[in-house]
N, C-alpha and C positions, 0 to 999 in steps of 0.2 A: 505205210505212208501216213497213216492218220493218226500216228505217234509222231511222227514226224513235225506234220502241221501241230500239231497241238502243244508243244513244248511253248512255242515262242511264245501261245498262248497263255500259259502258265504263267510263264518267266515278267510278262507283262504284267499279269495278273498280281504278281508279288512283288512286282516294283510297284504297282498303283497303292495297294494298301501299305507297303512301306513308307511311302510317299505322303500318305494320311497320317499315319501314325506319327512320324515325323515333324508333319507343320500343325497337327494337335496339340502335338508337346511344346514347340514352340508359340503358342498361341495363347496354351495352359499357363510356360514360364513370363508371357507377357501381359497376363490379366492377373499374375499371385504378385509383379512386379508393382503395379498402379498402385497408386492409394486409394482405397473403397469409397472414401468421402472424398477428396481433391478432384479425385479421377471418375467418379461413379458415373456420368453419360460415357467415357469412352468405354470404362469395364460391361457397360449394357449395350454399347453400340456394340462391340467382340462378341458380345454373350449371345445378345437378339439375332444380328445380322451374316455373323458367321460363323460361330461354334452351332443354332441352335434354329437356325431359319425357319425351319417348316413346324418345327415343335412348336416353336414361339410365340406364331401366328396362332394356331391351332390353340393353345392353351389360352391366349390373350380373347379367342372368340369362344370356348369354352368357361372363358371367367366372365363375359356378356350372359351369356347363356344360363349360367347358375343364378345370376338377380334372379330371373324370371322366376326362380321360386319362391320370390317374398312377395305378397300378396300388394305391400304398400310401395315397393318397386314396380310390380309387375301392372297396378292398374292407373301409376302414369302412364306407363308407357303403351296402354293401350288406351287410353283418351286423348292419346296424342294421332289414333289415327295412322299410324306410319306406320303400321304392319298388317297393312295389306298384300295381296300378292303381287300390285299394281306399285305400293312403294314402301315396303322394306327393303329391297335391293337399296334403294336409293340411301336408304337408311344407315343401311350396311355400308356402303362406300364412303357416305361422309365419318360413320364415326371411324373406319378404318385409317380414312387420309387424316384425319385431327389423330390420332395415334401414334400411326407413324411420324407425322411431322415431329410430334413432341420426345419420340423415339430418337431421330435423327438431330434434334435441332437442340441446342441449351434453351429452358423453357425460360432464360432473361433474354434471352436473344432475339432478332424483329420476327425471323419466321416461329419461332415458340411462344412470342408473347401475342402475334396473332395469332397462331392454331387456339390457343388457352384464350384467350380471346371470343372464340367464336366458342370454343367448350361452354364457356361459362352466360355466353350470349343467349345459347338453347335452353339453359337448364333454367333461368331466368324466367322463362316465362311459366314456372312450375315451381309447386309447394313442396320441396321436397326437404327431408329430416336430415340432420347433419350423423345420428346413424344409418342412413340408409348410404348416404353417399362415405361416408367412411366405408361398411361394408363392401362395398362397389370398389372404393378404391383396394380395401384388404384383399379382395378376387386378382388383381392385377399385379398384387404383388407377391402372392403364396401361389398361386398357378403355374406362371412358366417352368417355378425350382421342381414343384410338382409331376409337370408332364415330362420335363427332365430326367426325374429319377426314377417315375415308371417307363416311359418311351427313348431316354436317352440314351446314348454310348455312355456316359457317366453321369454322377450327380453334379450339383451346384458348389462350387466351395465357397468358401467365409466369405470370401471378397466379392466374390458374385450376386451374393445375397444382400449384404449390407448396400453392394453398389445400387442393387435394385431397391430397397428399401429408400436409400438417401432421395433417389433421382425419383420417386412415385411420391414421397413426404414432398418436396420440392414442389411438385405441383399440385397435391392436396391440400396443402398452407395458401399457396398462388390461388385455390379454388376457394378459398375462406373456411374451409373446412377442418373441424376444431377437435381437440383431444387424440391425434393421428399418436398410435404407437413409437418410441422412437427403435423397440428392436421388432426382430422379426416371430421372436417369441411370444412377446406379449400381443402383436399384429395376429399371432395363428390364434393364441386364444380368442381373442375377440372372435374372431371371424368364427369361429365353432361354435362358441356360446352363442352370438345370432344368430346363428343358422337352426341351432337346438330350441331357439327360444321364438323363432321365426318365419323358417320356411316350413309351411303349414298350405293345404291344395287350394287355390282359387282358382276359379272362370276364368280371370284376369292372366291367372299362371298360364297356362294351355293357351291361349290365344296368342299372347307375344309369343310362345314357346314354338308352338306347331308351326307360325309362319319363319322363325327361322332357320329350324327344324329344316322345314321345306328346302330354303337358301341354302344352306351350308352343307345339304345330304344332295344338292343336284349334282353335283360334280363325281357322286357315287354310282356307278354302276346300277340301274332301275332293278335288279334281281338281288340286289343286296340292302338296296336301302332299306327295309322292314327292318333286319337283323342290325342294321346301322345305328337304328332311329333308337332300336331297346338299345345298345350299347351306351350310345349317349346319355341316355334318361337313365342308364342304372348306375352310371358311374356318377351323374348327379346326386342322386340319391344316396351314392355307396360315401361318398366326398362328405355330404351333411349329415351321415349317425354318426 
């Protein structure tokens, strides 16, 4: 009898992943179809929002997470007060909705050129280096392909990359920010040579770092987060040699 029952379960079973496989491919033949520059918010809305949802986020707050290693990043962001345990959530949220918005929205458009708006409203009130904020920006754009090709069902292709390349320049121009890579080659270099030449331990590092740390590991199982918190910290680390 428990063969029995268990067939239909199979059988479902091999429709559901046939069923993925399926609208994967058509999803793969409708993002290789776009044009990477014409098209590059729809081919990152596809990439972000449906091919790569949980990855995406994840990597987008893991490319927050690696500033924290630059000393001259890391001690705005802690003279600014906002990571505390009381409000970095808060922190967290606003920079998450200004993300997505500019994710979902064309950043000419009224809801992107407000979200960009209030981006560049915050940052306003702080001396910051037009390489730190390229940096920052080169995290957003080498990360997602990144946690793609190590946590994905596949890597990024051509069109995915450059889509995300165009649509991150797009609003790193929009941000007054100057010398942005125009491929994603020269974008990786940069981004390693500062990191080599750059993420070096501050006080400052450990303070933004541990209160997000805290945030981003609560959603972890309490007997897990220790082995969490090293994983995080070594895949930073393993990212910048």
């Amino acid at each position: 009898m428990s063969a029995l029952y268990a067939f239909p379960v199979v059988v479902m079973v091999l429709m559901w992943v046939g069923m993925c496989h399926h609208l994967r491919r058509k999803r793969l033949q409708l993002i290789s179809s776009l044009d990477p520059v014409r098209d590059a918010l729809a081919v990152c809305r596809m990439t972000y929002f449906v091919e790569f949802p949980f990855l995406s986020k994840k990597a987008l707050e893991f490319a927050l997470f690696k500033t924290f290693g630059i000393p001259t990043i890391s001690k705005v962001l802690a003279a600014t007060r906002q990571f505390s345990p009381a409000n970095v959530i808060k922190r967290y949220d606003d920079t998450h909705i200004i993300v997505e918005e500019l994710l979902s929205s064309h950043v000419d458009s009224l809801r992107g050129s407000l979200a960009l708006r209030r981006l560049n409203f915050i940052h306003s009130h702080y001396n910051i280096s037009n390489d730190d904020y390229l940096y920052t920006l080169s995290t957003f754009i080498l990360e997602p392909k990144r946690f793609a090709a190590r946590f994905g069902y596949r890597n990024w292709t051509e069109n995915e990359m450059t889509a995300n390349l165009v649509m991150w320049r797009s609003i790193g121009i929009r941000m007054g920010i100057k010398d942005i890579p125009e491929t994603v080659e020269e974008m990786e270099r940069f981004s390693l040579q500062y990191e080599a030449d750059n993420m070096v331990y501050a006080h400052s590092n450990r303070t933004v770092a541990d209160a997000t740390l805290d945030l981003l590991l609560s959603i972890v199982p309490a007997c897990l987060r220790p082995t969490a918190r090293v994983f995080v910290i070594l895949r930073a680390r393993g990212e910048a040699s």
